[in-house]
C-alpha positions as CSV (number, residue, x, y, z in Angstrom):
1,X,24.5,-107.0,175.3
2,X,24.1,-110.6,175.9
3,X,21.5,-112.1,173.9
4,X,21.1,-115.4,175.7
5,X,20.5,-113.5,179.3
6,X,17.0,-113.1,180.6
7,X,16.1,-109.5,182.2
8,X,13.6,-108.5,184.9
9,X,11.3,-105.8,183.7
10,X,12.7,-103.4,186.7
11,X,15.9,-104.2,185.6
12,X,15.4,-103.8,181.7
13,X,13.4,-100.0,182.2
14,X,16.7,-99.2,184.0
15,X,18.9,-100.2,181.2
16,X,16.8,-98.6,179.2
17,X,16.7,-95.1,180.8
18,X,20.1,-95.1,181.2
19,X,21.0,-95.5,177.2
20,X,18.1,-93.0,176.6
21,X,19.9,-90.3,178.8
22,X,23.4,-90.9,177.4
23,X,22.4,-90.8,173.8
24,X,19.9,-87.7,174.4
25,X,21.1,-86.1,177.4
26,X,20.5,-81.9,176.3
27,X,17.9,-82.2,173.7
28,X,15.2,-79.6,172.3
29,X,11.7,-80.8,171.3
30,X,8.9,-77.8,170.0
31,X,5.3,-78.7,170.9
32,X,2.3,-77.5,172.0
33,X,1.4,-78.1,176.7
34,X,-1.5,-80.4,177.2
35,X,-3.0,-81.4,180.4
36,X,-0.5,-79.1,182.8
37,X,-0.5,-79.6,186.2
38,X,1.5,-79.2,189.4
39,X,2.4,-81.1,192.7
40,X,4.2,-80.3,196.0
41,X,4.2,-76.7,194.6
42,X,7.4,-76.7,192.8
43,X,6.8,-80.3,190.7
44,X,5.5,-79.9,186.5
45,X,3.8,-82.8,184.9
46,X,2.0,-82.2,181.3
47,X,2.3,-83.7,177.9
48,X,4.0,-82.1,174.6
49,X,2.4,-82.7,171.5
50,X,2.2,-82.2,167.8
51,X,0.2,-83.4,164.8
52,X,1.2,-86.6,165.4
53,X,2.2,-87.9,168.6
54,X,2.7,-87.4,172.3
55,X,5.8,-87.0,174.9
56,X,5.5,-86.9,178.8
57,X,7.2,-83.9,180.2
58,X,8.4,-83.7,184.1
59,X,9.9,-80.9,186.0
60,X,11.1,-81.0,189.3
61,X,13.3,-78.1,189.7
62,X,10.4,-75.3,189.2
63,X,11.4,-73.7,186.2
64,X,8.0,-74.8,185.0
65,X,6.4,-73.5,187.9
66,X,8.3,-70.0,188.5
67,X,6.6,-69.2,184.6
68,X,3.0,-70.6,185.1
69,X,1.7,-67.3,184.6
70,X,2.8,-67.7,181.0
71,X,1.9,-71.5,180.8
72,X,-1.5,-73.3,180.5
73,X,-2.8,-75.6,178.3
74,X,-2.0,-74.8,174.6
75,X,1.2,-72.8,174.8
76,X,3.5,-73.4,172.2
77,X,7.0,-74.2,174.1
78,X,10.6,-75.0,173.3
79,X,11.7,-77.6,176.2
80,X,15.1,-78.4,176.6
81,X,16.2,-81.6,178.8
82,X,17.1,-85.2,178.6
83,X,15.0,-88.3,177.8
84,X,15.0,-91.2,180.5
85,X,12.2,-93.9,181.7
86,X,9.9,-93.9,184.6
87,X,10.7,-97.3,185.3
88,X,7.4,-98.4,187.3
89,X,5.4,-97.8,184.3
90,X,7.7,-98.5,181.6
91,X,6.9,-94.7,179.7
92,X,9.4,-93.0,178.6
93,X,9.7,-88.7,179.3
94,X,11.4,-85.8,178.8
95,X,12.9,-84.4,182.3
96,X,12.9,-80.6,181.4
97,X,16.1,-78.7,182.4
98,X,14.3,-75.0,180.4
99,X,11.9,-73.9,178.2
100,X,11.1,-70.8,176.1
101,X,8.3,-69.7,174.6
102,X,7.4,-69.9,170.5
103,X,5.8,-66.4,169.3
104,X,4.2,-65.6,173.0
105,X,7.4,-65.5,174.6
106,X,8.3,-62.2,173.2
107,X,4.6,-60.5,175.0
108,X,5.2,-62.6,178.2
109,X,8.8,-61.0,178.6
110,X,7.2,-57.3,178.2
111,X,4.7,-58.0,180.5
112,X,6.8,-59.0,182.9
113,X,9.3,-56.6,182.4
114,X,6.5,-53.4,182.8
115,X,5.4,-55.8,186.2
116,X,8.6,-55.2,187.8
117,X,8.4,-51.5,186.8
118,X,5.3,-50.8,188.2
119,X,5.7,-52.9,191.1
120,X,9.2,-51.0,192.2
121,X,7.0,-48.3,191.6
122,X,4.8,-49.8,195.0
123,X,1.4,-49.8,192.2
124,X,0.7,-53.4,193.5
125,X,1.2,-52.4,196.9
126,X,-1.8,-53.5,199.5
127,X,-0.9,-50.6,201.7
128,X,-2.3,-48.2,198.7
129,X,-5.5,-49.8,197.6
130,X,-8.7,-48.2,198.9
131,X,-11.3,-50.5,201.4
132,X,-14.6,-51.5,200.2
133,X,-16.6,-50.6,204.0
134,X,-19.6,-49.6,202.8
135,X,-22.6,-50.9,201.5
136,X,-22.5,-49.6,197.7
137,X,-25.4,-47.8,196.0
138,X,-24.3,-47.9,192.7
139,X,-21.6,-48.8,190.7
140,X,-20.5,-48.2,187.0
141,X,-19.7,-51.1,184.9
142,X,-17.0,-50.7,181.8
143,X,-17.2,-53.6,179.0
144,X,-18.4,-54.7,176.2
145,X,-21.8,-55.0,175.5
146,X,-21.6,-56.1,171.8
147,X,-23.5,-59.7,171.4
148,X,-22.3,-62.5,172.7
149,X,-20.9,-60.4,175.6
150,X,-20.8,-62.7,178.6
151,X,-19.1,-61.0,180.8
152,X,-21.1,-57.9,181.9
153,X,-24.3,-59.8,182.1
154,X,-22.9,-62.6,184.5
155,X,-21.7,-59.9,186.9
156,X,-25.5,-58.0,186.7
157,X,-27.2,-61.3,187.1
158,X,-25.0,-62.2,189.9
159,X,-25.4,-59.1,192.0
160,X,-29.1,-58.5,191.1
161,X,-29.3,-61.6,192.9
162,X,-27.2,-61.1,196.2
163,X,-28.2,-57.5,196.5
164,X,-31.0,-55.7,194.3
165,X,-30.8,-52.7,196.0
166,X,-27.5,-51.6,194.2
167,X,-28.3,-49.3,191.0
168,X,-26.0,-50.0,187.9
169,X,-24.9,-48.2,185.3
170,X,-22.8,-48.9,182.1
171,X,-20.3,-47.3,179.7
172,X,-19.4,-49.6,176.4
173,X,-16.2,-49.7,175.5
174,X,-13.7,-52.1,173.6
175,X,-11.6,-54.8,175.4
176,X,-9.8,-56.3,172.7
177,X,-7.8,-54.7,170.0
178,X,-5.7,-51.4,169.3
179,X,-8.2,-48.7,170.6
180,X,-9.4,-50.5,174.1
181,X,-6.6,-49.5,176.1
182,X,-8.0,-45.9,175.1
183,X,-11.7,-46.7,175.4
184,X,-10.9,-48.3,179.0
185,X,-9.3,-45.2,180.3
186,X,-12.6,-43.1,179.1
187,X,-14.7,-45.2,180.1
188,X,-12.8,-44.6,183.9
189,X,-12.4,-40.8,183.7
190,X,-16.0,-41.0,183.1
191,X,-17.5,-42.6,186.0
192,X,-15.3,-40.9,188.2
193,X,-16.9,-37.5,187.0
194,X,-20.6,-38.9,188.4
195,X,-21.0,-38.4,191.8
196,X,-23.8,-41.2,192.4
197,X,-21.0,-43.9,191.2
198,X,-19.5,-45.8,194.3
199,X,-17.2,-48.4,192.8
200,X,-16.3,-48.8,189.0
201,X,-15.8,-52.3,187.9
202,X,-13.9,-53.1,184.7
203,X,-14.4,-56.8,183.5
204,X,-14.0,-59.2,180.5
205,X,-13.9,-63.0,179.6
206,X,-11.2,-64.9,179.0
207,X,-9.0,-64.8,176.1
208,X,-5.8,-65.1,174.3
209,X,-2.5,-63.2,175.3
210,X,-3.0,-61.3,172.4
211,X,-6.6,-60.7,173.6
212,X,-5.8,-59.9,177.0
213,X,-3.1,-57.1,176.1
214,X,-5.1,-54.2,176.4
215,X,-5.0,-55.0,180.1
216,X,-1.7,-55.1,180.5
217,X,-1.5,-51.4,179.4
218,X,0.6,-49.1,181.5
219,X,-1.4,-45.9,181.4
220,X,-4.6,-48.0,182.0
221,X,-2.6,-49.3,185.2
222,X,-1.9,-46.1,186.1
223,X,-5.8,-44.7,185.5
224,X,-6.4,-47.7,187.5
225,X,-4.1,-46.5,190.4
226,X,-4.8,-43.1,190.3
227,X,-8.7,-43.8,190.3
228,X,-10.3,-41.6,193.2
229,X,-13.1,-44.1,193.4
230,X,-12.7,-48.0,194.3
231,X,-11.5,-50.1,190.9
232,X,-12.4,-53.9,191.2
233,X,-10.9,-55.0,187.8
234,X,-12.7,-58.4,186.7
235,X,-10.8,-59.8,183.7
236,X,-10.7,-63.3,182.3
237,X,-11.1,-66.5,183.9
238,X,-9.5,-67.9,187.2
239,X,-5.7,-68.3,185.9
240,X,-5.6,-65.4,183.8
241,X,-4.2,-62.8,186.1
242,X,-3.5,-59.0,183.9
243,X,-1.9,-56.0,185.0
244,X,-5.0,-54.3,185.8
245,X,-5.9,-57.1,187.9
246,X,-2.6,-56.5,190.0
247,X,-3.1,-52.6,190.2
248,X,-7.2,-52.6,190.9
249,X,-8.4,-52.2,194.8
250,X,-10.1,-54.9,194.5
251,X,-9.3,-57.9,192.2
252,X,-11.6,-61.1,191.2
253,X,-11.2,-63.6,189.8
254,X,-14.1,-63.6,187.1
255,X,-16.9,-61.2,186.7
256,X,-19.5,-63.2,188.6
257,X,-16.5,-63.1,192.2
258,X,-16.3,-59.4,191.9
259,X,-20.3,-59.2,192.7
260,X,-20.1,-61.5,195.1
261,X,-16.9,-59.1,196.4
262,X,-18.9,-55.9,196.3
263,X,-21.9,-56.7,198.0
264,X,-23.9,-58.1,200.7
265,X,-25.4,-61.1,200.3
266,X,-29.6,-60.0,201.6
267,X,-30.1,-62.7,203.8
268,X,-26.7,-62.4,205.7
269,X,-27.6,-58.5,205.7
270,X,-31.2,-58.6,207.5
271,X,-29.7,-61.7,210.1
272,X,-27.2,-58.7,211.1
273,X,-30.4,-56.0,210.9
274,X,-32.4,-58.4,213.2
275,X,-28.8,-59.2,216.0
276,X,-28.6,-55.2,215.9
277,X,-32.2,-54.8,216.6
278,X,-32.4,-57.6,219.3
279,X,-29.1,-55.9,220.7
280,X,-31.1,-52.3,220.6
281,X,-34.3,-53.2,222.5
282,X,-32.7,-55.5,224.8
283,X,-30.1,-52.4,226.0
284,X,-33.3,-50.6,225.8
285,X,-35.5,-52.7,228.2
286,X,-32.3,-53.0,230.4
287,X,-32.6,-49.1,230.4
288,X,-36.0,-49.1,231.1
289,X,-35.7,-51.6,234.2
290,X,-32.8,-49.3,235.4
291,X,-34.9,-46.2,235.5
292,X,-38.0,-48.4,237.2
293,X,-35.8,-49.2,239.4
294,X,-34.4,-46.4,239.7
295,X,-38.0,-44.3,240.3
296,X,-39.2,-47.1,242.9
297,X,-36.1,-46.4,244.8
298,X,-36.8,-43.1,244.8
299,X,-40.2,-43.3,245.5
300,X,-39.3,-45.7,248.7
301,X,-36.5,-42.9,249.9
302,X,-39.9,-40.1,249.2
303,X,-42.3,-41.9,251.3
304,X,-39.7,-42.2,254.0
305,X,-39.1,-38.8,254.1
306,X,-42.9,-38.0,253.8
307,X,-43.1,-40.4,256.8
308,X,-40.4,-38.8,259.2
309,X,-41.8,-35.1,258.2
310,X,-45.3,-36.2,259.8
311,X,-43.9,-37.7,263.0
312,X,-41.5,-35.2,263.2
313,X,-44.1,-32.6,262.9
314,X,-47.0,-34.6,265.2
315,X,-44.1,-35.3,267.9
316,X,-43.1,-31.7,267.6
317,X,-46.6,-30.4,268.4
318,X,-47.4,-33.1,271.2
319,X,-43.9,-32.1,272.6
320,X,-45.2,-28.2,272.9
321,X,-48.5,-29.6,274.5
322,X,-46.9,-30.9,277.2
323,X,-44.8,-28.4,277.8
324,X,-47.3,-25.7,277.9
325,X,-49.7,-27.9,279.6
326,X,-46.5,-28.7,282.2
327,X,-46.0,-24.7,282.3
328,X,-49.8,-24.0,283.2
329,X,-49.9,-26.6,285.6
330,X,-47.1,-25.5,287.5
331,X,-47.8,-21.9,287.4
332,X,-51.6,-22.7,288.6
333,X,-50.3,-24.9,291.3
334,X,-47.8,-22.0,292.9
335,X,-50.3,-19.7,292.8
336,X,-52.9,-22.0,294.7
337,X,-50.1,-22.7,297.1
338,X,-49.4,-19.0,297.8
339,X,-53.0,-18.6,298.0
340,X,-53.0,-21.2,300.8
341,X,-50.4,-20.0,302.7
342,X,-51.5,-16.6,302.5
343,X,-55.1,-17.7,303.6
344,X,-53.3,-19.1,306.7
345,X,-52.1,-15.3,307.1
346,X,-54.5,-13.5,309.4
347,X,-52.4,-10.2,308.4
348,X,-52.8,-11.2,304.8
349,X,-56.6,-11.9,304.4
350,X,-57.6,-8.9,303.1
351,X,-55.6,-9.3,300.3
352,X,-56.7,-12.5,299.1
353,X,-59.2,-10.7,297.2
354,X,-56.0,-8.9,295.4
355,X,-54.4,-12.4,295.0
356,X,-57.3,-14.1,293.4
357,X,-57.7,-11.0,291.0
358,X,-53.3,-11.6,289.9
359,X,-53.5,-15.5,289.9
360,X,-56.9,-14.7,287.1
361,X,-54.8,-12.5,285.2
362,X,-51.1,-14.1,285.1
363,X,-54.0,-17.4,284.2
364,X,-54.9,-15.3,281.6
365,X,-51.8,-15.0,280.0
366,X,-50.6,-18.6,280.1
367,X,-53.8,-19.4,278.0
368,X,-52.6,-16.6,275.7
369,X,-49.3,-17.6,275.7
370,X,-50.3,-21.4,274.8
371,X,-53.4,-20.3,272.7
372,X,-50.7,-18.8,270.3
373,X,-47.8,-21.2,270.7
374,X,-50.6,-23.7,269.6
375,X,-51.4,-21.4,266.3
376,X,-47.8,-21.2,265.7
377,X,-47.6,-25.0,265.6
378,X,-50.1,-25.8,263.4
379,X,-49.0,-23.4,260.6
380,X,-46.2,-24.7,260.8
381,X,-47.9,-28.4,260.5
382,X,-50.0,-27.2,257.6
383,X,-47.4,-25.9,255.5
384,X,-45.6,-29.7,256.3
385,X,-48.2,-31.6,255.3
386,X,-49.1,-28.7,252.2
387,X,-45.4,-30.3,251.4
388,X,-45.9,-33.5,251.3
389,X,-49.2,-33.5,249.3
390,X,-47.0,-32.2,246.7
391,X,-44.6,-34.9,246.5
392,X,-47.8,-37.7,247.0
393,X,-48.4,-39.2,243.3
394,X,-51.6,-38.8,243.9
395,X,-51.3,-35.3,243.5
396,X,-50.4,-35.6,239.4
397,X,-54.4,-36.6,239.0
398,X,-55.2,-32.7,239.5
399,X,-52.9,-32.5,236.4
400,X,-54.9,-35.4,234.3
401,X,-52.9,-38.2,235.6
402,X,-54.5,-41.7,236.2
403,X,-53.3,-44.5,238.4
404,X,-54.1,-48.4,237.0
405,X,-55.4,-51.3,239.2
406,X,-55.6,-55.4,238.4
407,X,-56.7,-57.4,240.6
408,X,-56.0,-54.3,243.8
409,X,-52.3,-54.1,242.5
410,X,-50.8,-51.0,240.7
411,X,-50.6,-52.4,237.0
412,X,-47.1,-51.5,235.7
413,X,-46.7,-54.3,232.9
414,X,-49.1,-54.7,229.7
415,X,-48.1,-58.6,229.5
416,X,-49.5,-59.2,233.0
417,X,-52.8,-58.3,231.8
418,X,-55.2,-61.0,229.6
419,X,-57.8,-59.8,227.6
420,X,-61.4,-60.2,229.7
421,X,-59.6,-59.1,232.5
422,X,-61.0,-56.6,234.9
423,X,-59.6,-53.5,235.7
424,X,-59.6,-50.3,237.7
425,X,-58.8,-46.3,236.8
426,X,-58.4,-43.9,239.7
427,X,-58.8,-40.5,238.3
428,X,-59.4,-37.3,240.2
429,X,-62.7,-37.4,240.9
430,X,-63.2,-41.3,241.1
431,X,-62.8,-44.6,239.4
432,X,-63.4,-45.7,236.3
433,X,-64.1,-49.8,235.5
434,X,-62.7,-51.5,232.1
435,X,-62.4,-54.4,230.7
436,X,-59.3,-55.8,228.5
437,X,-60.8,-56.3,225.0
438,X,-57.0,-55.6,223.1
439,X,-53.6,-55.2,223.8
440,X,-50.5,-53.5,222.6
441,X,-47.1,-54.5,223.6
């Protein structure tokens, strides 16, 4: 290196990086992740740290990212890679090629490992998990309720708030330690005994690995599975995901999401009561116009009928009055033309006496014949118009029916009436006079 040359900065951090990665090109540092994060899905950045200093740590192949399940922020870690500089800033990093877990590693692998297992198995499957559609009435709550419990009483405050109307019911039972697994399952087989539970929600805070084991328990993910009831499984904090999570119907991501999952929020609930009920009464009115309109079509198709019944019935009868009157006339007028030429009949004159005594008598018989025709007609007339009294609406009076008046018009609409107004009653025997003091519509 010559001593005498003057270096760039840009040019210096490369020179640097590149004797940094020759000299420690596959090394292994042991620390504990601080301030873990990702970028463009794949990309790790976080620090590694000790007692008593700091390293930056980068990633860029995903090997960080395919085990962030196992990762967060105080993980104890083995990373393997090479040390180089970032040469805009100057900082030196690790650029991590592996890593592997100190203590945890073991309990991540098993978890994994029963993951695949159950997930072969199709236990994670969407296809299998049952549908909350329904507005629960009650559901059963498994936790702890020991003090200093957080996690129960967020997800009762929560949903007492959204939705009130939902009863709830509890069963204590460990969620940490040997027995929990055990308790869990109990407290499942329990619930799903009751018929007034709807859902059964099991939920806990966050915690440890080791904390967080009981929920990784194969024969609580198979309870869990087998559940004839909806599970929502509640368990941790956002980030810690457990088998029971993956196996539940319904999984949240803390106990306060899985009562916002399970139930209506009220005042989303009564705006769809009050769309429904507009929706109802407007298909009802629409109803109700259709059958007004419906009636008064009717009605109109009655009255014309009504009408062509009476002038079929008065030109019938005038028809028959002409014609008998057309008969007579005739008949009368043969007769006094017989009568005439017979008169004229000097051999004939002694029977015009005989004459006048047949023309009275066949006279007689016309008026007979007419007089009963006539009779005939209007029975027949009677029993028309006996017809058509039946159909009249104001026929339903003699059965206690009343027809309304405002202002001379039939009154068929409450809203067109104002109070003060006048108005008018036609009952049977007359009219009765009101006035509009209240109305209901």
């Amino acid at each position: 290196m010559d001593k005498d040359k003057i270096y760039r900065v840009g040019e210096i951090n490369r020179l640097t990086s590149r004797i940094l990665r020759d000299n420690f090109s596959n090394i292994n540092i042991q620390g504990e992740i601080s301030n873990l994060n990702y970028k463009n899905s794949a990309w790790a950045f976080f620090d590694l740290k000790d007692n008593e200093s700091v390293i930056a740590c980068v990633n860029f192949s995903g090997i960080v990212f395919k085990n962030k399940d196992m990762l967060s922020d105080g993980t104890e870690i083995i990373a393997t890679g090479y040390l180089s500089i970032y040469e805009k800033s100057g900082r030196y990093q690790l650029n991590i090629s592996n890593i592997e877990l100190i203590g945890e590693g073991d309990i991540y692998a098993k978890i994994e490992e029963l993951k695949e297992k159950l997930r072969l198995e199709g236990l994670f499957d969407k296809e299998n998990k049952k549908i909350l559609d329904f507005i629960p009435k009650s559901v059963g709550i498994i936790s702890s309720f020991e003090k200093g419990s957080m996690a129960y009483k967020d997800f009762t405050k929560r949903l007492i708030q959204r939705f009130p109307l939902i009863d709830i019911y509890f069963y204590n039972s460990k969620v940490q330690g040997i027995e929990a697994s055990k308790e869990l399952i109990e407290g499942i087989d329990y619930f799903n005994k009751r018929e007034d539970i709807d859902i059964i929600v099991i939920t806990r805070g966050g915690g440890s690995i080791e904390d967080l084991m009981p929920f990784n328990d194969e024969s609580l993910a198979r309870k869990i599975y087998k559940s004839p009831k909806i599970t929502v499984s509640a368990i941790g904090h956002e980030g810690n995901t457990s088998i029971s999570d993956l196996v539940a119907d319904i999984y949240a991501f803390t106990p306060t999401h899985a009562a916002d999952l399970i139930s209506p929020q009220k005042e989303d609930l009564l705006e769809n009561i009050n769309i429904t009920f507009l929706k109802i009464q407007n298909d009802l009115y629409r109803n109700l116009e259709n059958k007004e309109n419906m009636i008064k079509s009717e009605y109109r198709n009655m009255l014309q009928k009504m009408d062509y019944t009476v002038f079929s019935s008065k030109s019938l009868l005038n028809n028959s009055f002409i014609t008998m009157k057309n008969i007579a006339i005739y008949n009368i007028d043969s007769k006094i033309q017989y009568l005439i030429e017979k008169s004229f009949n000097i051999k004939e004159k002694n029977n015009i006496k005989e004459i006048k005594t047949n023309l009275e008598y066949k006279m007689e018989s016309i008026l007979k014949i007419f007089n009963e025709n006539t009779k005939s007609l209007k029975i027949d007339l009677n029993n028309r118009l006996k017809s058509i009294k039946s159909l009249s609406p104001l026929n339903l009076m003699d059965r206690g029916y009343s027809i309304t008046f405002s202002n001379g018009k039939i009154l068929k609409e409450v809203q067109t009436l104002k109070i003060n107004d006048i108005i008018k009653t036609r009952i049977k025997d007359g009219e009765i006079e009101s006035k509009v003091i209240k109305k209901y519509e």
